[in-house]
C-alpha positions as protocol buffer text, in pm:
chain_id: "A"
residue {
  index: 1
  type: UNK
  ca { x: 590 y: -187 z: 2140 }
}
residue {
  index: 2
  type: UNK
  ca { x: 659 y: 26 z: 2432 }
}
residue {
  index: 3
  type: UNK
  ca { x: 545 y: 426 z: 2433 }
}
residue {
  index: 4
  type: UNK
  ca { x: 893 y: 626 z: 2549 }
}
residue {
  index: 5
  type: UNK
  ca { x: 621 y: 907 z: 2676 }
}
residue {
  index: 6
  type: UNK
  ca { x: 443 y: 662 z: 2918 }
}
residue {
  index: 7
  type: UNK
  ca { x: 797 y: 644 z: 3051 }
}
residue {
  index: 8
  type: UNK
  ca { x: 813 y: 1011 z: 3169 }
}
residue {
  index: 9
  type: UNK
  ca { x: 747 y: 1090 z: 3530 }
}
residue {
  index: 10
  type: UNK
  ca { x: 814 y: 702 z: 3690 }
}
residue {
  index: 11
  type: UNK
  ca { x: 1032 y: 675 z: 3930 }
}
residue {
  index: 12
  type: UNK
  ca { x: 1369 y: 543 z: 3884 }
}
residue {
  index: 13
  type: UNK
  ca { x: 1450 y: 288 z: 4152 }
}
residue {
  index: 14
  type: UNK
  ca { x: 1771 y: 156 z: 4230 }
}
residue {
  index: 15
  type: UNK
  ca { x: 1815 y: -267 z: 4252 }
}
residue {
  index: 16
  type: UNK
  ca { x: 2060 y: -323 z: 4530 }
}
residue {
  index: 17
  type: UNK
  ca { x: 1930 y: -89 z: 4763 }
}
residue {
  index: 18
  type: UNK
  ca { x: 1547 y: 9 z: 4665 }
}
residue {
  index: 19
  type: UNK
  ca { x: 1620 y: 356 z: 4728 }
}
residue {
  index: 20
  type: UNK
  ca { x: 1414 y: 629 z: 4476 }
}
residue {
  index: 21
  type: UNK
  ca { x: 1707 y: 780 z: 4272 }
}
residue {
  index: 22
  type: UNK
  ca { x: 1492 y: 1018 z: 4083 }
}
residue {
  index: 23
  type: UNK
  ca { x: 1196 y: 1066 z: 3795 }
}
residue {
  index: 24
  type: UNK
  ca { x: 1234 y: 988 z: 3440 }
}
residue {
  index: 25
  type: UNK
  ca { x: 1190 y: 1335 z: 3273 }
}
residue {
  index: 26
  type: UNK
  ca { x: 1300 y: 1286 z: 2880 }
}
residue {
  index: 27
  type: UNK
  ca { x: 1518 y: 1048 z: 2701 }
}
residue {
  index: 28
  type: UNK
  ca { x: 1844 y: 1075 z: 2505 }
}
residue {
  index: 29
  type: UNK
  ca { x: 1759 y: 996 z: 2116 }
}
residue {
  index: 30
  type: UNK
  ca { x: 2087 y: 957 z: 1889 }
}
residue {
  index: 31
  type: UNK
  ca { x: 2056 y: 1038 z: 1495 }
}
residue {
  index: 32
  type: UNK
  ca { x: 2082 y: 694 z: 1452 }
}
residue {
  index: 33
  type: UNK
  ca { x: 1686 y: 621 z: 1568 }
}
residue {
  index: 34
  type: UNK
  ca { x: 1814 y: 489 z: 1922 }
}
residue {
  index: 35
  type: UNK
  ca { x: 1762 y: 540 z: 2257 }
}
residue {
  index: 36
  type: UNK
  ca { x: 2098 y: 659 z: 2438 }
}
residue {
  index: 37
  type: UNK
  ca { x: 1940 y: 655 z: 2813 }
}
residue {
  index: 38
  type: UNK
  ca { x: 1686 y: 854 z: 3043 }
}
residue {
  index: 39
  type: UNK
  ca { x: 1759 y: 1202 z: 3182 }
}
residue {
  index: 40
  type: UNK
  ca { x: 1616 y: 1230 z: 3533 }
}
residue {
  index: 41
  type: UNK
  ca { x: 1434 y: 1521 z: 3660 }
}
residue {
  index: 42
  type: UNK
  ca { x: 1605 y: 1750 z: 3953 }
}
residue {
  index: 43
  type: UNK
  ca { x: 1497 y: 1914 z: 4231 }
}
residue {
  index: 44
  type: UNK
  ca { x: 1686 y: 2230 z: 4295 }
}
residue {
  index: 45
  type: UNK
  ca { x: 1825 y: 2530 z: 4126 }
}
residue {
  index: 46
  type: UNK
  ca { x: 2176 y: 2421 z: 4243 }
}
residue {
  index: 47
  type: UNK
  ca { x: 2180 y: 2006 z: 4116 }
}
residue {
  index: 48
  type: UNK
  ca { x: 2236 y: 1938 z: 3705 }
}
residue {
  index: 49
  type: UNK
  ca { x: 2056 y: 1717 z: 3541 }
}
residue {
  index: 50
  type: UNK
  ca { x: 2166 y: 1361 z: 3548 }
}
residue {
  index: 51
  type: UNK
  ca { x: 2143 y: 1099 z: 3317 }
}
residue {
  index: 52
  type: UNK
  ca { x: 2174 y: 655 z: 3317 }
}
residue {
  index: 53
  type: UNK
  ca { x: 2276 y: 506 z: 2997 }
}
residue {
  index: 54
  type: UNK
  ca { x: 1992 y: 293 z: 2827 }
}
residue {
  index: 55
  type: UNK
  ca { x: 2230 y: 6 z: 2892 }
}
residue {
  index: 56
  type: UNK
  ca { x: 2210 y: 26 z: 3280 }
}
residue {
  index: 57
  type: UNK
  ca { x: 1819 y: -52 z: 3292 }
}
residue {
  index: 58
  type: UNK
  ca { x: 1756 y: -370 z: 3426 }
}
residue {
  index: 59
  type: UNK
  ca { x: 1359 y: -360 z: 3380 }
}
residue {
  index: 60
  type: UNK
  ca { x: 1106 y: -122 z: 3283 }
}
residue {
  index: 61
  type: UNK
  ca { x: 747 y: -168 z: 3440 }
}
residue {
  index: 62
  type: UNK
  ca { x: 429 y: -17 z: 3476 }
}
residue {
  index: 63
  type: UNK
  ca { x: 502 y: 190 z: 3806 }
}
residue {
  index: 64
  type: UNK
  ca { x: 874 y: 243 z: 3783 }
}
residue {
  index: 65
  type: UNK
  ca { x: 1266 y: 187 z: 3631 }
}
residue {
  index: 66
  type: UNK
  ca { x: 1451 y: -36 z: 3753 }
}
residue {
  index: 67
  type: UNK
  ca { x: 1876 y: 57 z: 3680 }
}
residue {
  index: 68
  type: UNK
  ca { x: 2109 y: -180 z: 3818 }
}
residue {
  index: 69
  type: UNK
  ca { x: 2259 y: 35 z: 4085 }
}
residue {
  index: 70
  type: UNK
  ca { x: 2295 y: 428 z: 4165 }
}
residue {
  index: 71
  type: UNK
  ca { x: 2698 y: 446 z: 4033 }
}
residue {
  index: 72
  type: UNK
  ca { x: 2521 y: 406 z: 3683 }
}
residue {
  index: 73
  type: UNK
  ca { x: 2365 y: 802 z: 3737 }
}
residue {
  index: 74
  type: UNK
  ca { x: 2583 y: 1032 z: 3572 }
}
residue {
  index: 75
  type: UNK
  ca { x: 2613 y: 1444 z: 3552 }
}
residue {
  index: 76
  type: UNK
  ca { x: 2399 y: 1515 z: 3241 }
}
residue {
  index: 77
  type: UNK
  ca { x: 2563 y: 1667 z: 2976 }
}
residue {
  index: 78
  type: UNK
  ca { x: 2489 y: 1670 z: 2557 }
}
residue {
  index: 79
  type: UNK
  ca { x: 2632 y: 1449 z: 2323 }
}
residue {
  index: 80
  type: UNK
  ca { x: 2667 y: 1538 z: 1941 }
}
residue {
  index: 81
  type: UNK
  ca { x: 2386 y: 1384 z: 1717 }
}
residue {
  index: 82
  type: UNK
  ca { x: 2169 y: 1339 z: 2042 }
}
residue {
  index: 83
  type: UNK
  ca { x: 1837 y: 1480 z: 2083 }
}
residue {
  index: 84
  type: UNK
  ca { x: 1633 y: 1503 z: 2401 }
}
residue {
  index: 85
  type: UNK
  ca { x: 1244 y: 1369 z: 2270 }
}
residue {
  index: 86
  type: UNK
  ca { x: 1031 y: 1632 z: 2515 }
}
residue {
  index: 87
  type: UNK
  ca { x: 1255 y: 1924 z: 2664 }
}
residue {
  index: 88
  type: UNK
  ca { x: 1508 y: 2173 z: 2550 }
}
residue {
  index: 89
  type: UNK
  ca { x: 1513 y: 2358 z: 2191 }
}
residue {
  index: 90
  type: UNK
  ca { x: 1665 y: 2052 z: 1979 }
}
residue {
  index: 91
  type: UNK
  ca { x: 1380 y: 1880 z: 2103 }
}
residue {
  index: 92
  type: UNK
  ca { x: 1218 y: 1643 z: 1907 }
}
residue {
  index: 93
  type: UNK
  ca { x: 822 y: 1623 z: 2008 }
}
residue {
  index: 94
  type: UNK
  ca { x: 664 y: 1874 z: 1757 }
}
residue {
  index: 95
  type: UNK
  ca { x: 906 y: 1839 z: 1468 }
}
residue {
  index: 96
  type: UNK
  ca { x: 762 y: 1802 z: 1116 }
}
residue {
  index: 97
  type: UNK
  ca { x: 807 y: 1492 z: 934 }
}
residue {
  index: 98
  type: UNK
  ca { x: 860 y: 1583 z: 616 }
}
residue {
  index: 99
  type: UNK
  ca { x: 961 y: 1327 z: 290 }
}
residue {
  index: 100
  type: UNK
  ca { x: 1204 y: 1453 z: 19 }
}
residue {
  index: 101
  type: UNK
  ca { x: 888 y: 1527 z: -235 }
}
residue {
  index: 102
  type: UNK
  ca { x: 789 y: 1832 z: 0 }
}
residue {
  index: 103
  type: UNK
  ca { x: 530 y: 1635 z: 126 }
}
residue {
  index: 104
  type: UNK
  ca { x: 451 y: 1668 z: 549 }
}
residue {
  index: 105
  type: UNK
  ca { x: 359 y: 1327 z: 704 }
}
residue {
  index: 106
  type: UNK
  ca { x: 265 y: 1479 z: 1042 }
}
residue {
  index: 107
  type: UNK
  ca { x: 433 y: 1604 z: 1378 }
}
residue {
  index: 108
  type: UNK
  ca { x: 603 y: 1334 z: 1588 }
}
residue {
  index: 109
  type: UNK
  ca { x: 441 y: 1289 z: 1886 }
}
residue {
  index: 110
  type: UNK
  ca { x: 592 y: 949 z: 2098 }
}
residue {
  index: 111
  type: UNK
  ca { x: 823 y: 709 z: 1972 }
}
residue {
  index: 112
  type: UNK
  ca { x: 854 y: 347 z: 2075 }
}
residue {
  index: 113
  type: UNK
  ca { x: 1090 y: 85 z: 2138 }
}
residue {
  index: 114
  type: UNK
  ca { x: 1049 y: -294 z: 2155 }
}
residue {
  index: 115
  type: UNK
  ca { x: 902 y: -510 z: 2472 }
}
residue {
  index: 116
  type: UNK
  ca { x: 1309 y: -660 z: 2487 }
}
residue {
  index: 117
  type: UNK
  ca { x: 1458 y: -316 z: 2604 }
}
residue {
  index: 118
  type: UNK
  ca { x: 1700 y: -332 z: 2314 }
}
residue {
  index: 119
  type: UNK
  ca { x: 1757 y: 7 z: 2226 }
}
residue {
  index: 120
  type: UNK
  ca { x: 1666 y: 64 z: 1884 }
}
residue {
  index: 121
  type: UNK
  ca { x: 1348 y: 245 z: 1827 }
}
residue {
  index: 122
  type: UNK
  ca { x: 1116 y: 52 z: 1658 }
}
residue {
  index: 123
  type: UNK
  ca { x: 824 y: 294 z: 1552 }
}
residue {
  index: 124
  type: UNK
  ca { x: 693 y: 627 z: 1550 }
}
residue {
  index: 125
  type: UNK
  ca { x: 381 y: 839 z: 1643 }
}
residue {
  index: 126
  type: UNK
  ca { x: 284 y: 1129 z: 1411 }
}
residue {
  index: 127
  type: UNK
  ca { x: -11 y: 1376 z: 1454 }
}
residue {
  index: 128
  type: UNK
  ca { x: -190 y: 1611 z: 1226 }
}
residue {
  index: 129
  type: UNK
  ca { x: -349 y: 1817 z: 1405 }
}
residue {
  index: 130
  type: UNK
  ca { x: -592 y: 1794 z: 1735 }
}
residue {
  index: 131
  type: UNK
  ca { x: -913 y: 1768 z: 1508 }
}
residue {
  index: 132
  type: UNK
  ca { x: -749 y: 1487 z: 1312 }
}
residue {
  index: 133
  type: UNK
  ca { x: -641 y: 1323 z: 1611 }
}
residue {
  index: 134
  type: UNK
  ca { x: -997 y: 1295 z: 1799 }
}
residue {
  index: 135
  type: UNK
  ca { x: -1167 y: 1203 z: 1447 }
}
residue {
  index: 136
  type: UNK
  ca { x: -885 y: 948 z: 1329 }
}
residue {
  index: 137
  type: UNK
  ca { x: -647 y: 886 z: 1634 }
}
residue {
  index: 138
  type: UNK
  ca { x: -217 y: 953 z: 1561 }
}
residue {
  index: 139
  type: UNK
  ca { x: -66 y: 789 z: 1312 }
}
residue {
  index: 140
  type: UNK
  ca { x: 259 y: 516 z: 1404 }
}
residue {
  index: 141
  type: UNK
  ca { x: 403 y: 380 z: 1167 }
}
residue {
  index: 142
  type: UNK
  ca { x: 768 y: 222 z: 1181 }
}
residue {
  index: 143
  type: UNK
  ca { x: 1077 y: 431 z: 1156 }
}
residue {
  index: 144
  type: UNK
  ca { x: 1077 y: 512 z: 745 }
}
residue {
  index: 145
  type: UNK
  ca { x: 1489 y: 417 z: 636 }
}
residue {
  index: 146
  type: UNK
  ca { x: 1715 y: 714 z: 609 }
}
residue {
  index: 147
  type: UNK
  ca { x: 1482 y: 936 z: 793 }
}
residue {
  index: 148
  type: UNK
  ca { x: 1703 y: 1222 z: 920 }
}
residue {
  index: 149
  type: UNK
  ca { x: 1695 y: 1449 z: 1223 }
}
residue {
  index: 150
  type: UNK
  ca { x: 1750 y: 1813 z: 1108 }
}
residue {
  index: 151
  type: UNK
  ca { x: 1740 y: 2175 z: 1275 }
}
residue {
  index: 152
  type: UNK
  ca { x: 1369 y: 2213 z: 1184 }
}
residue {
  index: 153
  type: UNK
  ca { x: 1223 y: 1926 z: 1007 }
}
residue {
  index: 154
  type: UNK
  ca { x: 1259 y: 1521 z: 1031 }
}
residue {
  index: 155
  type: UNK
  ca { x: 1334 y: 1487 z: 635 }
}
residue {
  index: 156
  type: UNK
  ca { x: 1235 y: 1084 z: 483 }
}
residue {
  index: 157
  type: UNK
  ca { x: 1322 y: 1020 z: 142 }
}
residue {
  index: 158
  type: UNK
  ca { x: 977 y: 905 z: 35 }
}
residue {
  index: 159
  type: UNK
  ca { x: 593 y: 980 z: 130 }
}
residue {
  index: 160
  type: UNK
  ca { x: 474 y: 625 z: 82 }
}
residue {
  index: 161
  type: UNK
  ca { x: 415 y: 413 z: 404 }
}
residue {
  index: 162
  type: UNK
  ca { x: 673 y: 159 z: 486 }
}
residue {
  index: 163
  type: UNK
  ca { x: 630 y: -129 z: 331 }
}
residue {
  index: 164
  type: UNK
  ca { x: 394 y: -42 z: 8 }
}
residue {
  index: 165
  type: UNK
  ca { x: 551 y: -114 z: -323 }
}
């Protein structure tokens, strides 16, 4: 599994020429647990935000992105049922996972995706607090089914970890 927050701040480097296009800064989440592309970071008060679909990556490596060339950037703009995981007020980092029984399961922290690229997300990483996290370390656990993205809560419709009977 791959950490989507060891993704933030590498450059994004274009194939065909090897010119710098820009910095990852956040990625596009859909409701659907998967990862809708990388919103690169911008440098002035006058440019928008811009944005390459997930789809256009061609690698993604310890020191930078590879996308497959620099007509796959595109004005930055939101999509319905798409969260941004770090930045904005819909964000995702911080929300409480909570399961149907009122019970909370942590904060969400990171979430991953699989060594292929492919673009579901494949786990996630929950905290409970800084003390818990120094004693214990975060939790990840894989994404629970039906877990839902809501205004101020991630709601699952059970407590028990994936997987238990």
């Amino acid at each position: 599994m791959r950490s989507v927050c060891n993704l933030l701040g590498l450059p994004v480097m274009d194939i065909v020429t090897g010119k710098r296009i820009g910095t990852v800064k956040d990625v596009l989440v859909t409701g659907d647990w998967k990862l809708r592309g990388i919103v690169l970071e911008y440098k002035s008060w006058f440019n928008s935000a811009r944005y390459v679909e997930w789809n256009a990556l061609v690698s993604i490596g310890e020191d930078a992105v590879i996308i497959n060339s620099k007509a796959s950037v595109r004005p930055f703009k939101s999509f319905p049922d798409t969260s941004l995981l770090g930045w904005g007020k819909e964000k995702l980092k911080g929300l409480p996972m909570v399961s149907v029984e009122g019970i909370q399961m942590g904060r969400l922290e990171d979430v991953y995706f699989s060594e292929k690229m492919e673009d579901s997300i494949v786990g996630l990483e929950l905290s409970d607090g800084i003390l818990t996290d120094l004693q214990e370390g975060r939790r990840r656990i894989p994404v629970p089914p039906g877990a839902v993205r809501g205004e101020d809560a991630i709601t699952v419709r059970t407590c028990q970890p994936v997987g238990s009977p």
